[in-house]
C-alpha positions in Angstrom: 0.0 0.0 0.0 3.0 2.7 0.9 6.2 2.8 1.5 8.4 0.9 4.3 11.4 -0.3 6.7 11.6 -4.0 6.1 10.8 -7.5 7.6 11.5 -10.3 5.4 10.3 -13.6 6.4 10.9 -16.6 4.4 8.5 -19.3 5.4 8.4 -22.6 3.9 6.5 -23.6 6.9 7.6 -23.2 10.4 9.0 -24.9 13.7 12.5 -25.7 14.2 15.5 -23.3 13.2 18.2 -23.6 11.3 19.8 -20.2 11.2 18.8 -16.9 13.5 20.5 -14.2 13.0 19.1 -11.1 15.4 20.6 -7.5 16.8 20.3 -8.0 20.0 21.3 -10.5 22.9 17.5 -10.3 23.6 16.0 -11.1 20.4 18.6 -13.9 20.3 17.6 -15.4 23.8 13.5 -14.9 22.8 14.3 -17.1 19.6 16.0 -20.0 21.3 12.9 -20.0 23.7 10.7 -20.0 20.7 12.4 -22.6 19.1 12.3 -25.3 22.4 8.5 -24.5 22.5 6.8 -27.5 20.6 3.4 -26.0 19.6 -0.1 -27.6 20.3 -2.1 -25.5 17.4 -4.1 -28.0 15.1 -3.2 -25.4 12.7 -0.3 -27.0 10.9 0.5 -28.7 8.1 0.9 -31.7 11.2 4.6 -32.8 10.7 6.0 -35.2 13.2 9.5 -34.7 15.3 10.8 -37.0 12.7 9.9 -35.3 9.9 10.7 -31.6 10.5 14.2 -32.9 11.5 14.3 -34.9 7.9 13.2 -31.2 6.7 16.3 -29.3 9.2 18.5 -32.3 7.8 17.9 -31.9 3.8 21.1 -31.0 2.4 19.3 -28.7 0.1 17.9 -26.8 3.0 20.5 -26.4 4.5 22.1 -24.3 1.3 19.1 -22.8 1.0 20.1 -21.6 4.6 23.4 -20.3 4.4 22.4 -18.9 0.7 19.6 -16.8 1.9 21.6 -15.5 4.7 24.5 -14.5 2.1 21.6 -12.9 0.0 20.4 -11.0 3.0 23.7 -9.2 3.8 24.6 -8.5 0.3 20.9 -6.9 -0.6 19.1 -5.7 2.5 21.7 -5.2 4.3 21.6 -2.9 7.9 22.4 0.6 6.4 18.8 0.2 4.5 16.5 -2.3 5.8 14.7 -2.8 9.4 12.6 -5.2 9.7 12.8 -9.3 9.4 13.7 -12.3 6.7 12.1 -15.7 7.4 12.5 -18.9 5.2 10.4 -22.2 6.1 9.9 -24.8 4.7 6.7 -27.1 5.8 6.6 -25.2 8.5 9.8 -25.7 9.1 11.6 -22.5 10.0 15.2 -22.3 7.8 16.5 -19.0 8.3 15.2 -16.3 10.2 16.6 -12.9 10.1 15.9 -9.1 12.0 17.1 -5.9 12.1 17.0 -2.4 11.9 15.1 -0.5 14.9 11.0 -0.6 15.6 11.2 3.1 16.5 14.4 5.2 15.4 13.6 8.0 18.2 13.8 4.9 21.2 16.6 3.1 18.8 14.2 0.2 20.1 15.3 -2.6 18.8 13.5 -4.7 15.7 13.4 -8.1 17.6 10.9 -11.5 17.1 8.2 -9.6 19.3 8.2 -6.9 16.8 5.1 -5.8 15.0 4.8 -4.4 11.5 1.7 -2.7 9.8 0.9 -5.4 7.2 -0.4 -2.7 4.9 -2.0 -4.6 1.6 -1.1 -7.9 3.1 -4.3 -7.4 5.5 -6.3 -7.9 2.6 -5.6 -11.7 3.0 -7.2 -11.4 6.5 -10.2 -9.5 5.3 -11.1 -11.6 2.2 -10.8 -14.8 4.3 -13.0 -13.5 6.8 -15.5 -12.7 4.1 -15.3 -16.3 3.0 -15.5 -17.8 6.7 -19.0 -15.3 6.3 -20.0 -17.6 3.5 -19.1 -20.8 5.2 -21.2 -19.5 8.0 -24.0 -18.7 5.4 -24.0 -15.1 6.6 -23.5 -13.4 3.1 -23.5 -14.8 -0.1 -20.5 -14.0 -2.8 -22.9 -12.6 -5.3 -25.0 -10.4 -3.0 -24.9 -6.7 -4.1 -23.7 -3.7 -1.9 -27.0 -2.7 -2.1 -28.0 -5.7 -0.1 -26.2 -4.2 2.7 -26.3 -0.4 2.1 -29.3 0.2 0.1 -28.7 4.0 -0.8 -25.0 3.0 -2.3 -25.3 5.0 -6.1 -23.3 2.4 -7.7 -25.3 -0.9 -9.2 -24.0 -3.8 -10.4 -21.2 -4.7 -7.9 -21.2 -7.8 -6.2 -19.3 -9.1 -2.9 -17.2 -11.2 -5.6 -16.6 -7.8 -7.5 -15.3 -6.3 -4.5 -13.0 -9.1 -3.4 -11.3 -9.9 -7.4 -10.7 -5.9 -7.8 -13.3 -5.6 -10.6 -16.2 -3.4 -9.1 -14.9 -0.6 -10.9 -14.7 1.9 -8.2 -13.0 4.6 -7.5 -9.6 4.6 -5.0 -10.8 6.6 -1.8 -7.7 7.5 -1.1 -7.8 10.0 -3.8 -11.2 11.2 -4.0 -11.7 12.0 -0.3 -8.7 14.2 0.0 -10.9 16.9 -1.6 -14.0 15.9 0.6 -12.3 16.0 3.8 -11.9 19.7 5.7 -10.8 18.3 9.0 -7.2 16.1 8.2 -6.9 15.1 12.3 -9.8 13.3 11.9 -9.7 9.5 11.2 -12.2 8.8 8.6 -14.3 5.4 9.3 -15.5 3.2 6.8 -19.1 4.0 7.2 -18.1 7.9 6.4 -16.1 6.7 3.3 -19.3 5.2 2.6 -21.5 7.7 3.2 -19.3 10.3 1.2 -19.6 7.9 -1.6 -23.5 7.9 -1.5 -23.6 11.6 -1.0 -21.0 12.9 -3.7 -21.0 9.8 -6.2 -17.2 9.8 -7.5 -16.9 9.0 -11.0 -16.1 5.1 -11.3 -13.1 4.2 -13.4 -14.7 0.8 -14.9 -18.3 -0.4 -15.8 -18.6 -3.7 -12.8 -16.8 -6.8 -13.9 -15.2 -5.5 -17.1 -11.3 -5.0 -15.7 -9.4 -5.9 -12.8 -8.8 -2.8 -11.4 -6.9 -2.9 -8.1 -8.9 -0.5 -5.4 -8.5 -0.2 -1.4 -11.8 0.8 -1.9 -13.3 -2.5 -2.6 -11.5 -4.1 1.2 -12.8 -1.0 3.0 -16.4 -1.7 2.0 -15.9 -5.2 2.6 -14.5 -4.4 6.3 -17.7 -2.5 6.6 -20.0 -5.7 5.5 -17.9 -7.8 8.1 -19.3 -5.5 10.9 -22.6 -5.7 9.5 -23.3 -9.0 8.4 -21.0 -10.0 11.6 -22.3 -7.6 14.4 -19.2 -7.4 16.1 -16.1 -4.4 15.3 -13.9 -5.6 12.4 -11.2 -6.1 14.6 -12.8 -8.3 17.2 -14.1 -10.7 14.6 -10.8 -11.2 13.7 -9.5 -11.6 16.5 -12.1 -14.4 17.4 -12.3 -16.1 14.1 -8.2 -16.1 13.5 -6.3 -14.5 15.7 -7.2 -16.2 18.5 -7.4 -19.6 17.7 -4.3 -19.7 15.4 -2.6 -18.3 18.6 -1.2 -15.0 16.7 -0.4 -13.6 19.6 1.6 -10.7 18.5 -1.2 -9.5 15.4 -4.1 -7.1 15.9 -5.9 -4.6 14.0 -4.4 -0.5 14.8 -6.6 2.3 16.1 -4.4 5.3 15.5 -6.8 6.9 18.2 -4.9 4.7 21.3 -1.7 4.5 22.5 0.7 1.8 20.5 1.0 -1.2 22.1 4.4 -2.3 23.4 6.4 -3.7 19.9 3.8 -1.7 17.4 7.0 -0.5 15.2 6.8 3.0 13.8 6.9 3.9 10.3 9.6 5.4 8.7 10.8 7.2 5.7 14.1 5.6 3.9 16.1 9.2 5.8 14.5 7.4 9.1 11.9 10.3 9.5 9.1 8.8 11.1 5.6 8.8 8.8 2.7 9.5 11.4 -0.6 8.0 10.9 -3.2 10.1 8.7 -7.1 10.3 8.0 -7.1 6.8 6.2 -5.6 4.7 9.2 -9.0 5.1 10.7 -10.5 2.7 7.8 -10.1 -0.6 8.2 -9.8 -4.2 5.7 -7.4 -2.8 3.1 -4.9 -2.1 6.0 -4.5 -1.8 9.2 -3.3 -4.8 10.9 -0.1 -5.5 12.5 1.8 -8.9 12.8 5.2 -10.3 13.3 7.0 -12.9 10.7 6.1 -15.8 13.3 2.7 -14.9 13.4 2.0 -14.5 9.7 4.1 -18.2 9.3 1.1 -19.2 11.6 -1.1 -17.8 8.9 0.4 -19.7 6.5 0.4 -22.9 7.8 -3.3 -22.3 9.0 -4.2 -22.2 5.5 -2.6 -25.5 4.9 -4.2 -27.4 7.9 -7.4 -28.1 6.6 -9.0 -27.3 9.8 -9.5 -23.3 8.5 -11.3 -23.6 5.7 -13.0 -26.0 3.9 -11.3 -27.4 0.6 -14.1 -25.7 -1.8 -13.5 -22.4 0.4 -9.6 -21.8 -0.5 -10.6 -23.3 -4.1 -12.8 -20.4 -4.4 -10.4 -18.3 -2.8 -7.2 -19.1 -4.3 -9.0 -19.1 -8.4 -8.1 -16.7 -11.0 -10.7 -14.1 -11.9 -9.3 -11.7 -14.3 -8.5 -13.6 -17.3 -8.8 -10.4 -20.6 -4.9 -10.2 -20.4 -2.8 -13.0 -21.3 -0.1 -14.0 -18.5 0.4 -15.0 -15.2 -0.5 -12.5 -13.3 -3.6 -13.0 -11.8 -6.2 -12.2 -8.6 -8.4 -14.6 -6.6 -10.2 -13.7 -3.4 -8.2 -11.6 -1.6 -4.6 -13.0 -3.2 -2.1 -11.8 -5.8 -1.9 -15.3 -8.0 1.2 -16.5 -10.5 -0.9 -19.3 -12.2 0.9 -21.8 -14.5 -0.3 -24.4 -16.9 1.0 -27.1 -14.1 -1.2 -26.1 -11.2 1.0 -27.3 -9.3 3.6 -24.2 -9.7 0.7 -21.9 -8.4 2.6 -19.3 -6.0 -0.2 -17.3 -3.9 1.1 -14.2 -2.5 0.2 -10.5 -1.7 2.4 -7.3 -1.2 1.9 -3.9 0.5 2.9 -0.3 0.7 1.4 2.1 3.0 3.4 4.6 4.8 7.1 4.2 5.3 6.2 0.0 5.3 6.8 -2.5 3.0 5.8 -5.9 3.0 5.8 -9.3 1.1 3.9 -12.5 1.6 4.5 -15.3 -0.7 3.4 -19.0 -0.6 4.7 -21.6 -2.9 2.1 -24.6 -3.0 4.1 -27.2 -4.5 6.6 -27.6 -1.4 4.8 -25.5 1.3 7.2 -22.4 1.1 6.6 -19.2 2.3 8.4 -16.2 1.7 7.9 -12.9 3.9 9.1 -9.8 4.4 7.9 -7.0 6.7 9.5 -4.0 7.1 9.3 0.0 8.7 11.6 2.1 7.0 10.3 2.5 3.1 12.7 0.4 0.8 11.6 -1.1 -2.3 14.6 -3.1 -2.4 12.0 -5.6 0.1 10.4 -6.5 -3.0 13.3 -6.5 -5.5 14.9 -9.0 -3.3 12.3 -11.4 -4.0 13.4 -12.7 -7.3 16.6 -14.0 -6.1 15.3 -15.1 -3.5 12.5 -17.7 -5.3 15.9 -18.8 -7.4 17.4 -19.4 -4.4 14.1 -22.0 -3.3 14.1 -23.3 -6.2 11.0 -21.1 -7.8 12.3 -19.0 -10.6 10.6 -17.8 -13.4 12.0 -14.6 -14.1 8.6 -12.4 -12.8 9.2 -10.0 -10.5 6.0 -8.7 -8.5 4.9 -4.8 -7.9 4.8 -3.1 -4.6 1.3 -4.2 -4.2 
């Protein structure tokens, strides 16, 4: 969504670890703690002892290892990048890397504890929640917006628009800068809303003609959660994921209350810090923070078949926008790289919001995941992902956008 420091975690599923590399005596002592801790969650791909040290033991993951930590050093290396690198495999935690500082004021350490603003990587979170809506048979996938807000001026557009980016509508974060006289204030979703009914921005698409990639799309769908839900955005998140997949260190912001202990601060690359404006009161296209552990339990979540049912993440992980030839493609709430051996799928989501830049990547074929989270804005987060999917063994010459 903006810009960034950076967090890179690598995750081809998590658990044991092979390399940890930290700043701090303290970051180093939480990790080896971490790493004794055998986890109870259901949420897992379910690996035996035997089998994540087969995973430890591969000779290839160990290169993998020692090449992502060369790769590391040479390209986000400490006079740019703060934030954390985290390669797993299975769940199987093969390096794990952080650095840089959470606020550059405190020269607070980055650590394991730390929490980044996900920025467009939230939109994962919000378009699952829509779909554990549907498995709930709260909201169905072609209701219209008008279902929910029956005065909206724009007809047409169905949940399923508003999740594949091809309602049509247009960003919020440009038309509302000329509606809003009061810039302290954080804008809701229901007043994006309700500027939308009243003013009626021009769309930039007919529904369902182009993908067209739009925070304004996640923000209405935050607001449906609430509705449909009855509960705050946040706190159905926190009960339907949060909590149960024990991701302890990830919540949804309100720029109106203190920051919790860990909640790193944004930063320009000259280490300025980037406050919070009128959008970081809206919700579902941003907003949330997490740590690279926490999102690895996202990850393997996904993969547990306990989440979700199987028809669910079909849904969820299909392309949708097929009028340009490629690979490049949207499902549900996921950036897609579909190839004619399914198989090779790689489901994955960036963001940019602020001075924070992130990356979430998930290779199906072998259950890798690569991430990278970061609070001090540095593209180089997501130029370092190309070598790094050679490194993995996932190269195809693409290299993704900021979002």
């Amino acid at each position: 969504m903006n810009r960034s420091k950076a967090i890179v975690l690598l995750a081809i599923s998590a658990s044991s670890v092979i390399y940890s590399a930290c700043n701090s005596s303290s970051a180093h002592r939480n990790k080896e703690k971490n790493a004794s801790k055998t986890s109870t969650s259901i949420y897992t791909i379910g690996l035996t002892d035997e089998e994540k040290t087969a995973v430890l033991n591969d000779p290839r993951n160990k290169r993998i290892s020692r090449e992502v930590e060369e790769l590391v050093r040479a390209r986000l290396s400490s006079s740019s990048f703060s934030g954390a690198v985290l390669v797993a495999k299975k769940g199987v935690i093969l390096y794990e890397h952080y650095q840089g500082l959470e606020n550059h004021a405190t020269k607070t350490p980055v650590t394991d504890s730390s929490m980044f603003q996900l920025a467009s990587v939230s939109k994962t979170f919000t378009g699952m929640a829509v779909l554990s809506l549907l498995e709930k048979g709260k909201l169905g996938l072609e209701d219209s917006i008008q279902h929910y807000y029956p005065d909206f001026p724009y007809p047409g557009i169905t949940i399923r628009m508003l999740l594949n980016h091809r309602s049509g509508l247009p960003n919020y974060l440009y038309f509302c800068d000329s509606l809003i006289k009061d810039k302290s204030h954080f804008l809701t979703n229901e007043e994006v809303i309700g500027l939308m009914t009243v003013h009626k921005p021009a769309v930039q698409y007919q529904p369902d003609r182009h993908f067209n990639y739009c925070n304004t799309n996640y923000l209405i769908l935050g607001a449906i959660i609430e509705k449909v839900s009855g509960q705050k955005y946040a706190d159905y998140l926190q009960q339907t994921f949060f909590a149960p997949l024990e991701m302890n260190n990830t919540f949804v912001a309100d720029p109106a209350k203190t920051p919790r202990p860990h909640q790193t601060i944004s930063h320009l690359s000259s280490w300025r810090p980037e406050p919070d404006n009128s959008f970081d009161g809206a919700v579902g296209d941003k907003g949330i923070y997490s740590t690279a552990q926490d999102m690895l339990k996202w990850d393997q979540a996904l993969y547990s078949g306990k989440l979700f049912k199987p028809e669910t993440l079909q849904e969820a992980f299909k392309p949708y926008s097929n009028e340009k030839p490629g690979i490049r493609n949207y499902g549900l709430g996921w950036r897609l790289l579909v190839y004619p051996d399914s198989t090779q799928k790689i489901i994955y989501h960036n963001g940019w919001w602020h001075g924070n830049n992130t990356v979430f990547y998930r290779f199906v074929k072998d259950s890798a995941t690569v991430i990278i989270l970061g609070n001090r804005y540095n593209r180089g987060i997501y130029q370092a992902v190309k070598p790094l999917r050679e490194i993995i063994g996932h190269s195809d010459g693409e290299e993704a956008g900021e979002e």
